[in-house]
MIDOSE-1310 file (N, C-alpha, C; in nm, 2 decimals, decimal comma, always signed):
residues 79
xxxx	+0,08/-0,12/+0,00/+0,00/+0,00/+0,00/+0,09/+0,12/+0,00; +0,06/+0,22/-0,10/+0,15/+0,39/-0,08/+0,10/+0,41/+0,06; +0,24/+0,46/+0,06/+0,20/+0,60/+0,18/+0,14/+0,72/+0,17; +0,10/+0,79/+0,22/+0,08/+0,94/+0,21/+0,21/+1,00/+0,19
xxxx	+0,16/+1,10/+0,09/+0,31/+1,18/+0,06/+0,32/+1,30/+0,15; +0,45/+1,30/+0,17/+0,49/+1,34/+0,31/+0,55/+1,53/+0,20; +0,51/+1,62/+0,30/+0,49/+1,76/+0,23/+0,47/+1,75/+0,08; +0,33/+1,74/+0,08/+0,29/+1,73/-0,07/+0,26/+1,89/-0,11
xxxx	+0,26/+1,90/-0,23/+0,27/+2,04/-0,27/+0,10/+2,08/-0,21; +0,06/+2,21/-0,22/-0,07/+2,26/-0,20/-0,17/+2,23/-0,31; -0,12/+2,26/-0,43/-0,21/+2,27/-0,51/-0,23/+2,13/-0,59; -0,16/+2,05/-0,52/-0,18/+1,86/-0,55/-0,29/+1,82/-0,51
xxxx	-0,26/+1,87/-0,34/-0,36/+1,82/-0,25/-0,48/+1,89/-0,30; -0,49/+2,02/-0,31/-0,65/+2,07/-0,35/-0,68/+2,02/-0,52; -0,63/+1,96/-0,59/-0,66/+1,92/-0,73/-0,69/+1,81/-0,70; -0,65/+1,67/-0,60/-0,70/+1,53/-0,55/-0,86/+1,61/-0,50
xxxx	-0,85/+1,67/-0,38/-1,00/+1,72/-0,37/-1,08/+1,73/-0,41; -1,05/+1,84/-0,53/-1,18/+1,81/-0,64/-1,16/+1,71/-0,73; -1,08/+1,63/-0,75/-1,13/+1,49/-0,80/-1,21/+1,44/-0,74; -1,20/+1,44/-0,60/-1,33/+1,33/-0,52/-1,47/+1,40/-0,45
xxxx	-1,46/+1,56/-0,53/-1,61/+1,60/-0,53/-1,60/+1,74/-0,45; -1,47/+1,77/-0,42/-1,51/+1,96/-0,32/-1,45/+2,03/-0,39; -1,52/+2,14/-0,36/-1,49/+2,29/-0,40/-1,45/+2,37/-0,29; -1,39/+2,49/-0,36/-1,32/+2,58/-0,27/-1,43/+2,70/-0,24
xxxx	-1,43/+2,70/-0,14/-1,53/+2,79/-0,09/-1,47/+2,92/-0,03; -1,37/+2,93/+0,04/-1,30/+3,05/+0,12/-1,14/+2,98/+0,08; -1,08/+3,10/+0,13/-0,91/+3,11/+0,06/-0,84/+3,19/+0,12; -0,81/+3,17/+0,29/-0,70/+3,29/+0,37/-0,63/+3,21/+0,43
xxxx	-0,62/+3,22/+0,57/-0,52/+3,15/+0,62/-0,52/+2,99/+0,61; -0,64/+2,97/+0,66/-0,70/+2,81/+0,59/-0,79/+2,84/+0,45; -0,81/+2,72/+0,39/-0,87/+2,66/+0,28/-0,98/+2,63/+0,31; -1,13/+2,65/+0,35/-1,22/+2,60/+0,33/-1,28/+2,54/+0,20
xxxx	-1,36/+2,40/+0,20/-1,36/+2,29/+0,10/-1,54/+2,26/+0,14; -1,59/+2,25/+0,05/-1,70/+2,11/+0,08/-1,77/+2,08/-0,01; -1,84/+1,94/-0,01/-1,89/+1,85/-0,10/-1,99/+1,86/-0,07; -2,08/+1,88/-0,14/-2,24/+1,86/-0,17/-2,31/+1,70/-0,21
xxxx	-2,33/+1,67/-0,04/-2,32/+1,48/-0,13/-2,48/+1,44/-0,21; -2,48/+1,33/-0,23/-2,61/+1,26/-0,32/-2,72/+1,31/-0,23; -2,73/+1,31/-0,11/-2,89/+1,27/+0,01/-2,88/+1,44/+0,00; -2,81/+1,56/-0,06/-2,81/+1,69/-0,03/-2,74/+1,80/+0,09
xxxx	-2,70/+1,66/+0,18/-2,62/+1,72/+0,29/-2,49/+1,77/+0,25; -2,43/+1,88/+0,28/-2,23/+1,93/+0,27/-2,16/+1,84/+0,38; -2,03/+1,80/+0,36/-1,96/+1,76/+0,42/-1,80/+1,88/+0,34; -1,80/+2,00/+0,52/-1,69/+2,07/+0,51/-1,55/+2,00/+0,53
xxxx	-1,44/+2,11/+0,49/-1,32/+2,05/+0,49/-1,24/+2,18/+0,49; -1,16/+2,15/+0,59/-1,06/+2,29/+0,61/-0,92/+2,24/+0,65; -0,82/+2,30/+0,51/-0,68/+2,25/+0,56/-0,63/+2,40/+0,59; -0,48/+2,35/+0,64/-0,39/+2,50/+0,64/-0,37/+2,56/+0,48
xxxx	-0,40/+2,67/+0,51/-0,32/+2,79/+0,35/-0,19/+2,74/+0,36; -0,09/+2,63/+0,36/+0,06/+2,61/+0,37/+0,08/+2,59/+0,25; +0,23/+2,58/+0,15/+0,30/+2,60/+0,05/+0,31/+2,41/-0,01; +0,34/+2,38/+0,13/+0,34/+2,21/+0,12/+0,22/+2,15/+0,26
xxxx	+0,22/+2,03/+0,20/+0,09/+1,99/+0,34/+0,15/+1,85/+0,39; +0,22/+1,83/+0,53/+0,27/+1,75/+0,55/+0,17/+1,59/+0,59; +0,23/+1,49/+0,61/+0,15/+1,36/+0,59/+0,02/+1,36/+0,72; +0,09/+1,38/+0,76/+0,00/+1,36/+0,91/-0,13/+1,49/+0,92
xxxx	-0,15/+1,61/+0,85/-0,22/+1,68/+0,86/-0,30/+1,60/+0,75; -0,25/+1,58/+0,63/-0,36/+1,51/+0,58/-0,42/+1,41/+0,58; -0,37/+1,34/+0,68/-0,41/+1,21/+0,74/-0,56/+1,27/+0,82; -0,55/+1,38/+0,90/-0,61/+1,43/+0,97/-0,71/+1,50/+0,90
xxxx	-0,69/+1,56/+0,76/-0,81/+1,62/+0,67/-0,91/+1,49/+0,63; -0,87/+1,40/+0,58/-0,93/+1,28/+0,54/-0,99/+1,19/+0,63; -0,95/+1,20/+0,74/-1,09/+1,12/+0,88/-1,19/+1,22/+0,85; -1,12/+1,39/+0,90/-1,22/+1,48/+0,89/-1,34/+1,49/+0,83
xxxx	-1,29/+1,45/+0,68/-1,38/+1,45/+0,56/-1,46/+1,34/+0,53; -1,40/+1,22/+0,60/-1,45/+1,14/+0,54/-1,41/+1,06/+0,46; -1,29/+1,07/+0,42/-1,25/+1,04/+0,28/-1,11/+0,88/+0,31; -1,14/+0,79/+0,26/-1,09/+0,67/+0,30/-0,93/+0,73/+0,24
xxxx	-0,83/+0,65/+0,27/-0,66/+0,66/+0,25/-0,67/+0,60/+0,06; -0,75/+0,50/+0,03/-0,75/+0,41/-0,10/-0,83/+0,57/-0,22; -0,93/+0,62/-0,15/-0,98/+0,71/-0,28/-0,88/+0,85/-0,25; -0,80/+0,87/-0,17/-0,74/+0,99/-0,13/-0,62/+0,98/-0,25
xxxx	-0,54/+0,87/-0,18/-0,43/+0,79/-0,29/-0,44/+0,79/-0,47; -0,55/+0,73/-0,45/-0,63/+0,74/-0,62/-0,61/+0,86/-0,66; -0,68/+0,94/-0,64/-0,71/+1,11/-0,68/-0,56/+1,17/-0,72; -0,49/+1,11/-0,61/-0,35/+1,20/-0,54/-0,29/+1,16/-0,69
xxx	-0,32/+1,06/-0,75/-0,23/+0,97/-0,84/-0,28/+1,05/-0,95; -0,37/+1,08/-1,00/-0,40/+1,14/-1,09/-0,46/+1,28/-1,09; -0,39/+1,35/-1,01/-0,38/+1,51/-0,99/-0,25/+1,56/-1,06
């Protein structure tokens, strides 16, 4: 199994995002993100504004979200 890539660039990590369905909603110190799912409910998502995003924060965005390590990975691969 990959690992999480360890200080991934910013704009990797927010291009996997919207591969798996969010949009950017706010843009300052943090990123706010959210997905509009099938049933009509949002599921938010807020990383740091950082240059790189280290492994373990995004380990931390993806419980938050919701978002399993297998479709995170996926995305990540084709961003």
């Amino acid at each position: 199994m990959p690992k999480f890539p360890v200080d991934a660039p910013k704009y990797k990590v927010i291009k996997s995002l919207e591969i798996l369905g969010f949009r950017i909603v706010r843009e300052k110190e943090h990123i706010s993100m959210e997905r509009i799912n099938p049933d009509g409910t949002k599921t938010p998502l807020t990383m740091p504004n950082h240059p790189k995003i280290k492994s373990s924060t995004l380990r931390t965005i993806c419980t938050q979200a919701g978002i399993t390590r297998n479709d995170f990975l996926d995305a990540y691969e084709k961003a």
